[in-house]
KOLPAVO-668101 format. One record per residue: x, y, z of N, C-alpha, C in turn; residue in one letter. Coordinates in steps of 0.05 Angstrom, whole numbers, plus 5000, padded with zeros to 4 digits. Layout:
# residues N
XYZXYZXYZa;...
***
This chain:
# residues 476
583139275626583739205653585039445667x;583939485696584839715708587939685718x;589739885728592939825726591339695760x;589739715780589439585806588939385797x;586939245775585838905769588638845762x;591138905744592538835737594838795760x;594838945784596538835800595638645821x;593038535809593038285830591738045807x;592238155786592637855765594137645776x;593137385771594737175778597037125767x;599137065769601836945751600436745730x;598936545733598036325719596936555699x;595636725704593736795675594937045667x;597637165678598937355666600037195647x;601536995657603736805636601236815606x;599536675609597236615582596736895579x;596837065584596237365563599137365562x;601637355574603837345553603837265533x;603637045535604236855509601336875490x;599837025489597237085475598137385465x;601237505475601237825470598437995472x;596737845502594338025508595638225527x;598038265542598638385560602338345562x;603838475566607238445561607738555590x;609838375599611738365616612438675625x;612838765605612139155622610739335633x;608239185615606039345626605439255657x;605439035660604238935679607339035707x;609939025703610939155715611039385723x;610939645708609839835698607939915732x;605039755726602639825738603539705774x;605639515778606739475812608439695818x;610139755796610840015807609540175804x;607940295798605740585802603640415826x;603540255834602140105860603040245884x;606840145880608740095899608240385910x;608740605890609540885892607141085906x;603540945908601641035924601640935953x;602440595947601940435975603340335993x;606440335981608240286005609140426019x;608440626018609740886042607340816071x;604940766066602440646083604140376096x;604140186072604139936080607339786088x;609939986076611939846077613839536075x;612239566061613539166050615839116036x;616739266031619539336010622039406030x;623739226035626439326038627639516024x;629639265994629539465981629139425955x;628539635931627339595911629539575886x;628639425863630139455841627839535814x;627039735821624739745789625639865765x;628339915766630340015742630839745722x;631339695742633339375730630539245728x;627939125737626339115729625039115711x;623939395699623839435674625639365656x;628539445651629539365631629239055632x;628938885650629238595646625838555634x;623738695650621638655630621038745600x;622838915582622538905560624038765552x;626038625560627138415550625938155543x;624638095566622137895566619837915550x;618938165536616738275520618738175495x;620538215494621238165466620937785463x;622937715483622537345473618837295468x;617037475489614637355475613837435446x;615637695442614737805411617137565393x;617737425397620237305376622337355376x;623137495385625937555379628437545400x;629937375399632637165412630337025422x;631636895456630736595459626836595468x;627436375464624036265471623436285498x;620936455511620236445530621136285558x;621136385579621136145597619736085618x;618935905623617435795648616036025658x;616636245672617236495691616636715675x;617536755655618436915635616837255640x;618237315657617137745659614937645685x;614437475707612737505725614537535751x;613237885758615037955778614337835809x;617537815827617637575841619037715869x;617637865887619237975913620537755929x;623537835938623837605952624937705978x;624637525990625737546029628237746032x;628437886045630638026061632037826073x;632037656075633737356091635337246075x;634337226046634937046028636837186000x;639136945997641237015987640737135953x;642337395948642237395912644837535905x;645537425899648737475887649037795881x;650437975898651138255886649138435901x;646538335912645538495934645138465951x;644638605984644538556006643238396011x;642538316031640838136044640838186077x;639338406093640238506119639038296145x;637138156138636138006152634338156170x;633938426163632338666181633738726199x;636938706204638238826224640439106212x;640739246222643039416228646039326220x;646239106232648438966233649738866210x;647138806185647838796164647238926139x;647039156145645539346131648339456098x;650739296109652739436086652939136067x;652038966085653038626069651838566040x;654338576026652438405996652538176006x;651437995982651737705989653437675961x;655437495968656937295951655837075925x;653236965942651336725927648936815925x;647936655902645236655901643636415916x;641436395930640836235948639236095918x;639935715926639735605899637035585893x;634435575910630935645895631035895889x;632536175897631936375877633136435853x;635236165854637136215833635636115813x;634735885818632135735794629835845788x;629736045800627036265790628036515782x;630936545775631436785768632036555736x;633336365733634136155706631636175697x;629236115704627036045689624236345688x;626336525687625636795673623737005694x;623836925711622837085737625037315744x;622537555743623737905746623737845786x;625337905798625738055819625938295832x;623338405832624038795836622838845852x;623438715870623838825909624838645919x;625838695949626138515967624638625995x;622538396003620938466028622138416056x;620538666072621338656097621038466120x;623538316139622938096157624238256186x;622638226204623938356233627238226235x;627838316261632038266262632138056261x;633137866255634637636254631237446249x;629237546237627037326222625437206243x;626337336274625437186299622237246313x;622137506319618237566322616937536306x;613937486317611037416302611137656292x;611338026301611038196281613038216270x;612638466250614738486222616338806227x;617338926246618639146253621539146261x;622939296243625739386257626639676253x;629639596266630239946270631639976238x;631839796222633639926191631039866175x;628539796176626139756154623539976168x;624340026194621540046197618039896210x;616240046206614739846214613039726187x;612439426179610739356152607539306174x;606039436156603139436161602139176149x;598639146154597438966154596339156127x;596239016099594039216075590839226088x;589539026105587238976113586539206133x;587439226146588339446174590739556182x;591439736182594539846172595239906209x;593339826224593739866246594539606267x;594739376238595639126248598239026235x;599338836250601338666240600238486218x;602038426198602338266171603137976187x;604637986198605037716214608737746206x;610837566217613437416214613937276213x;616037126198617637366189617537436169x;616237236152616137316126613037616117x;613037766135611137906132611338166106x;613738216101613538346081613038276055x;612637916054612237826023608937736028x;608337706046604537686045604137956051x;605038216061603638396058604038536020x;605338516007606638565993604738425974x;603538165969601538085958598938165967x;598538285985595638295989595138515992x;597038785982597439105980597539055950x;597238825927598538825899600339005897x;603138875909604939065893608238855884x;606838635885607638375869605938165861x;607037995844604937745836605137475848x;607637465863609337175870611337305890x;612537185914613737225937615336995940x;617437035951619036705979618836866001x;618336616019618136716055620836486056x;621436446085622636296095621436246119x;620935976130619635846149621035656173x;621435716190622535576209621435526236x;618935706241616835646256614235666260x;613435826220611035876220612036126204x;613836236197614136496193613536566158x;612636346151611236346112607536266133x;607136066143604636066148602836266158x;604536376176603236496195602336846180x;604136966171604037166153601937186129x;601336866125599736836096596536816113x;596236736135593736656148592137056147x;595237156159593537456182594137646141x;594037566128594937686104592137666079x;590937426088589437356069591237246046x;592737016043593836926021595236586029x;596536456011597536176009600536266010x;601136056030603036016045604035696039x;606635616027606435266030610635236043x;609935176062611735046079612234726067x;614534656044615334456036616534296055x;615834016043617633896057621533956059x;622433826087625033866088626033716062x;628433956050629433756028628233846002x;626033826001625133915977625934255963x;625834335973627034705966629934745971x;631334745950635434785958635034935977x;636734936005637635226005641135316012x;641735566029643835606021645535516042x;648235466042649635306051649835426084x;649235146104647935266132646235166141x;644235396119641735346128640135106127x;641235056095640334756099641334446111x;642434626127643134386154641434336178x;639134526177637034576199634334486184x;633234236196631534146191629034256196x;628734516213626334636206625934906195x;628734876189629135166164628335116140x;625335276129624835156090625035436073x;625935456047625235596029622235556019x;620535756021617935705999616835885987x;614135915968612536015955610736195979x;609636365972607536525974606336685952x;603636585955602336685922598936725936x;597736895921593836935923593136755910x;594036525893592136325890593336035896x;592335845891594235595895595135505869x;594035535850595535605817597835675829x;598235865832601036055831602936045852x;601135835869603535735889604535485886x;603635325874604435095853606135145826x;605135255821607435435804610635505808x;610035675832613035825849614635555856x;612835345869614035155879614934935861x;613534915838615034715820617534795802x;618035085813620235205792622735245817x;621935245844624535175857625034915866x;622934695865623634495879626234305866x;626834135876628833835868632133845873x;633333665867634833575870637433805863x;639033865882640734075875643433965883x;646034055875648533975885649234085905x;649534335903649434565928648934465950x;645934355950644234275974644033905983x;645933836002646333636007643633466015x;642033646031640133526045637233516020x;637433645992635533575975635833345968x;632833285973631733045957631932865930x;632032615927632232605901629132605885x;627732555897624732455882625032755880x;623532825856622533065851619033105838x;618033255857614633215858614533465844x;612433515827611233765811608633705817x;606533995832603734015827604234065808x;601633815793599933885776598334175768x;597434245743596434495742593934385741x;592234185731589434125741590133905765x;588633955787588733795814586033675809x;586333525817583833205824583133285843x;580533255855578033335870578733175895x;577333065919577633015940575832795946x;574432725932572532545935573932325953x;571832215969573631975988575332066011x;576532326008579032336014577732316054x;579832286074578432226108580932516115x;579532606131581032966132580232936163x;582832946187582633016213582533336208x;582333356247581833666240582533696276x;583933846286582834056314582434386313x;580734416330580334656328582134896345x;584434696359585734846382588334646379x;589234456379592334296374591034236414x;588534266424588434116454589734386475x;590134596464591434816491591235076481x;591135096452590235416443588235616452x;587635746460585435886453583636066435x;582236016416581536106389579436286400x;580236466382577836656382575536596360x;573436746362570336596359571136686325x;571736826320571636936289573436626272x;575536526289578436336269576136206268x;574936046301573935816294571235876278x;568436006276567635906259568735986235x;570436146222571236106196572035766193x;574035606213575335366208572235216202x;570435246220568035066224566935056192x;566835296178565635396152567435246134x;570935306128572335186105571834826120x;571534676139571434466142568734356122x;566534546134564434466121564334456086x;566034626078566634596045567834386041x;570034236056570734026040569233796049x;566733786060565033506066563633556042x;562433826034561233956003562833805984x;564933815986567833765963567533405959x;566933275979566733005978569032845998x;569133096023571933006040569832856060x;571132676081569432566108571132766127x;569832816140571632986162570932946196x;573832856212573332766231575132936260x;573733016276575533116300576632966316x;579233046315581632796336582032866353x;582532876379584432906399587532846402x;588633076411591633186399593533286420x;592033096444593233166470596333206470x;597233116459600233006459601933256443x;599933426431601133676420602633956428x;601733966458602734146478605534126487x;606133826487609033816504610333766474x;610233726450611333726427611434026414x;609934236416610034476408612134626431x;611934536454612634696471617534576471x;618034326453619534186462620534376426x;618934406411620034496386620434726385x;620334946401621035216407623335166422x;624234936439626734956440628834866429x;628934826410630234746377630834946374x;629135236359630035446359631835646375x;630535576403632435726423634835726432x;635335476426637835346428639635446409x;638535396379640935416363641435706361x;639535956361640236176364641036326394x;640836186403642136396435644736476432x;645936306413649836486415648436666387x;647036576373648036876353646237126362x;644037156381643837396397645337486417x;646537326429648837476451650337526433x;651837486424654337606408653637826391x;650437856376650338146378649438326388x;648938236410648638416435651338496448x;652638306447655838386453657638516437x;657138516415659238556395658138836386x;654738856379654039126364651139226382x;651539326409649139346426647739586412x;649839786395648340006396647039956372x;646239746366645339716336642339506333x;642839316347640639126358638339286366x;635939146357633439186365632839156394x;630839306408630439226436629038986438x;627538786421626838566426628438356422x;630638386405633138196414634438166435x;634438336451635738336472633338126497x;630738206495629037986502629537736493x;628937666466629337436457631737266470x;635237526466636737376475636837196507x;635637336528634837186546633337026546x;631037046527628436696539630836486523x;631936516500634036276487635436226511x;637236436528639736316549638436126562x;635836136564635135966584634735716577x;635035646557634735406538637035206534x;638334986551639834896562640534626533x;643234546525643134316513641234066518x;640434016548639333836555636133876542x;635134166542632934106525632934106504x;635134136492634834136457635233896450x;637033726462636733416464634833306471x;632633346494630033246495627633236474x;628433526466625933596439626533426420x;628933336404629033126394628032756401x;628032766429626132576450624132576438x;622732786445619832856441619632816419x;620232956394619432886365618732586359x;620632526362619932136359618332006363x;618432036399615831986419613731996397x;613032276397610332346387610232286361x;612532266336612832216325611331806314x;612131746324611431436332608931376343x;608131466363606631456381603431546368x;604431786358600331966344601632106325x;603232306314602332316281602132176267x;604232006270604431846239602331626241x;601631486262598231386261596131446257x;597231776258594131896265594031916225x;597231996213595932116182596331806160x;596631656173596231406164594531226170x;591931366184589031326185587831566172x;588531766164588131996148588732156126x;587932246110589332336082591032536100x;589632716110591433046123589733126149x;591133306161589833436178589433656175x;588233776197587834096190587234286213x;587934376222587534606241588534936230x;586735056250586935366242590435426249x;590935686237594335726233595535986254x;593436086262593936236286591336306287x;591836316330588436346334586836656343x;589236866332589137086340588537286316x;587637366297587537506276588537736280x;588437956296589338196290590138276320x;593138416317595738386328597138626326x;597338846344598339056335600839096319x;600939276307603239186286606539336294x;605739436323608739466335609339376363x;607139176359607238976390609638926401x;611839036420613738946423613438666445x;614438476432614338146448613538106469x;613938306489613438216517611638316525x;610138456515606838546514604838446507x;603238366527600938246532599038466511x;597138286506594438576487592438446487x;589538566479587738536476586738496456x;584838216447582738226416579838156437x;578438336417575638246430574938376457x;576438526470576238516497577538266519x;578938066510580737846526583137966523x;584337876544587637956546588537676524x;590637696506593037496497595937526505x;596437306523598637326526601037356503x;602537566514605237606493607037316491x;606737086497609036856488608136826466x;606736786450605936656422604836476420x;602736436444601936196442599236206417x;598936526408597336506396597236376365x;600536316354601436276333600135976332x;600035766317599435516312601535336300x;603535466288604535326273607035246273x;609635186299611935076299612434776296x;609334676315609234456316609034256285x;609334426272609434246234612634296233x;613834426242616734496231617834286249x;617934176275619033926287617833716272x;616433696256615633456237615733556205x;617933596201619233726174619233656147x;618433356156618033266119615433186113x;613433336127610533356134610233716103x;609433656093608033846077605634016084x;605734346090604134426102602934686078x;600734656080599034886064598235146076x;599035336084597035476085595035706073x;592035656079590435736060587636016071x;587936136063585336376077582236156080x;581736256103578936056112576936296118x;577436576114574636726106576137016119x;573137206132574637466144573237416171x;574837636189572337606211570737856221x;569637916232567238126225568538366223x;571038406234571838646235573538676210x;573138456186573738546157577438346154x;578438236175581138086176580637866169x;583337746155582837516142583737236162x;583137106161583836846186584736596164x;585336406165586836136159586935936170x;586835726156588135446165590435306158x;591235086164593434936151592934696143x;593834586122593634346112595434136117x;595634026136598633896140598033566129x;599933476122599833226094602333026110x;601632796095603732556103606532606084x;608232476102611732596093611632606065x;612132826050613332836017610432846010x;608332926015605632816002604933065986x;607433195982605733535968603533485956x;603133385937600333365916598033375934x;598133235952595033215966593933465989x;596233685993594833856010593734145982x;595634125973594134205943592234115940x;591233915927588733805923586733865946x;587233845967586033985977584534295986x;587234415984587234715982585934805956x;585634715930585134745915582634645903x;581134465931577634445934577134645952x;578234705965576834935979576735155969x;578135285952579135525932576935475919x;575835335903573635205888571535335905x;570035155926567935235943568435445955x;570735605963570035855970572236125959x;571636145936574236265929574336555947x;577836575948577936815964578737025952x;579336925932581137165908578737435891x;576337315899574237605886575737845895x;577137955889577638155892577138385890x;574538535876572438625863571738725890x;570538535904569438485936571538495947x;573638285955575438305967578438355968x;578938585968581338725965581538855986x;583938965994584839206021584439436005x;583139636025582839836012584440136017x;586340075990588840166002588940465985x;587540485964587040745934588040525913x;
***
């Protein structure tokens, strides 16, 4: 196996040549860093790196599979980049700002803490724009992170440095953090799986998990390996008040779809999709009627003033922590915070109290009828594929020759984070002619993880995306 086949081996079938001593925990580290050291200076997905400490923790792990001290674990030597957002005891965590460019962290944030217990190497941490807030992935202390597909596009936000970072192979397994799309949306324009857990189900660290559309999750190239990530952080934690008690594990063989009734829009009723998302969506729809799904188009009128009511959720709760660093450290802040911090001012208690209105409303009214006449739904995850990759926010641009407006209306995906204990998949739905990868989402009834898997994991079937042979970025 070439050291490039080996850095986009799956975690599922690295673990089985561990434990077969067909392949050891070093080598395969080894071959991401000689990846990292051709392709991240291009692609920049790496905040910052630990491949010292790395290695020594992967021959450590070569030895438990050779016998000697304890018995393998779960994880055991499969390296795991994690968010610049997200907490690890003794190293920074900058959030892509300036501002916190000297901060260790105190804690370990408790899902990476359970993937560092169950033998998972950490040797990077990926890049998220200032404060996790734009669709692109650029700041003034990281830099700009490229698209591996087109280095002349955005990876997507915020979690863009852990799907570019998978789809440049220069890890096997990632966490994003999601609060409006920012694990989905990254995994769609990335070519890779993205799963936005339900609220509750993923610890997180003390705060955060007081915000119901704040999630810890997985990002992985197959749904193996995102089932995986996710059954090794999920359940019940002390730390985390708001975790759940049921605790759900995907299965490693998923059950087929047969029977299953699958809504679908092609727009959420106000998007505008470009011709490449939708027929890819039209194409993965048509695989799961292949698969044994019925598939039916709904009307979702009611989705506009609910998407538009869940952006002010966000705005609200961050408008004091951008003014204050705009006040406190101007010379240090990005120039799109200072944007951001105005559209938030304008965002009044009265609407952040409404948007909770609204959730209900709609809540009551059409999702929960609509997915309780339905196994899941599904719509594409943003309807814009390729996005310059130093778009600053308030710039309008062009795909195709159409202007897109700079608000984000092109993104798809907040409207699942105001419905938070809704389980969301997202999964690559093909390329589009100009060689970019496009996506959909799998969105599931409250707590229903198993079934957008099962789903995601018939379509993986009928159209796998992982040939990599064929489909890889072509990076050297």
């Amino acid at each position: 196996m070439s050291d490039s086949d080996l850095c986009y081996l799956s975690a599922t079938d690295a673990l089985e040549q561990f434990r077969e001593r067909e392949l050891s925990p070093l080598e395969l580290i080894e071959a991401l860093v000689s990846r990292a050291a051709r392709v991240e200076p291009a692609v920049n997905a790496f905040a910052d790196r630990y491949f010292d400490e790395a290695l020594a923790q992967a021959r450590e792990a070569e030895a438990r599979y050779a016998g000697s001290g304890a018995d393998p674990r779960p994880l055991e030597g499969i390296p795991v980049a994690v968010k610049d957002d997200t907490a690890i005891e003794g190293r920074r965590s900058t959030m892509g700002s300036l501002l916190f460019q000297h901060r260790i962290d105190d804690h370990t944030n408790p899902s990476v803490e359970r993937l560092l217990a169950a033998g998972a190497i950490v040797h990077a941490r990926t890049t998220c724009p200032e404060f996790c807030w734009p669709w692109v992935c650029y700041s003034r202390i990281h830099g700009v992170t490229r698209n591996p597909w087109n280095l002349d596009n955005t990876p997507g936000g915020s979690s863009g440095g852990s799907a570019a970072a998978l789809a440049a192979g220069t890890t096997t397994l990632a966490t994003g953090t999601d609060s409006g799309g920012s694990i989905r949306m990254p995994a769609a324009m990335c070519g890779v799986v993205g799963f936005k857990p339900p609220y509750g189900r993923n610890p997180e660290s003390p705060g955060l998990n007081f915000d119901p559309y704040n999630h810890v999750g997985p990002m992985a190239r197959t749904i193996a390996d995102c089932a995986l990530l996710q059954n090794a952080m999920s359940g019940l934690h002390p730390a985390d008040h708001a975790t759940v008690r049921e605790c759900v594990r995907i299965p490693a063989e998923l059950d087929g779809i047969e029977g299953m009734r699958i809504a679908y829009s092609f727009d959420l009723g106000f998007h505008e999709i470009c011709h490449d998302v939708l027929e890819n969506t039209r194409d993965a729809l048509a695989a799961l009627v292949e698969a044994g799904a019925a598939v039916s188009e709904v009307e979702v009128a009611w989705a506009r003033e609910a998407t538009q009511a869940a952006g002010h959720w966000g705005d609200h709760l961050n408008s004091d922590v951008f003014a204050r660093a705009i006040e406190n450290h101007a010379d240090l802040v990005c120039d799109y915070t200072r944007h951001f911090a105005e559209e938030c001012a304008r965002v009044t208690a009265r609407d952040f109290h409404e948007s909770m209105l609204v959730a209900g409303r709609t809540w009551r009214d059409h999702l929960s009828p609509l997915l309780d006449q339905y196994d899941a739904f599904v719509c594409p995850t943003v309807a814009v594929p390729e996005v310059p990759a130093d778009l600053p926010p308030w710039k309008d641009f062009e795909f195709a020759g159409a202007p897109v407006r700079a608000d984000g209306s092109w993104v798809m995906t907040i409207l699942f984070n105001m419905f938070s204990r809704c389980p969301v998949l997202a999964v690559p739905s093909g390329f589009t002619r100009t060689g970019m990868p496009s996506g959909i989402q799998i969105v599931g009834r409250s707590f229903d993880d198993v079934r957008v898997f099962r789903i995601g994991a018939a379509l993986e079937r009928a159209r796998p995306w992982l040939d990599w042979t064929r489909q890889r970025p072509r990076l050297g």
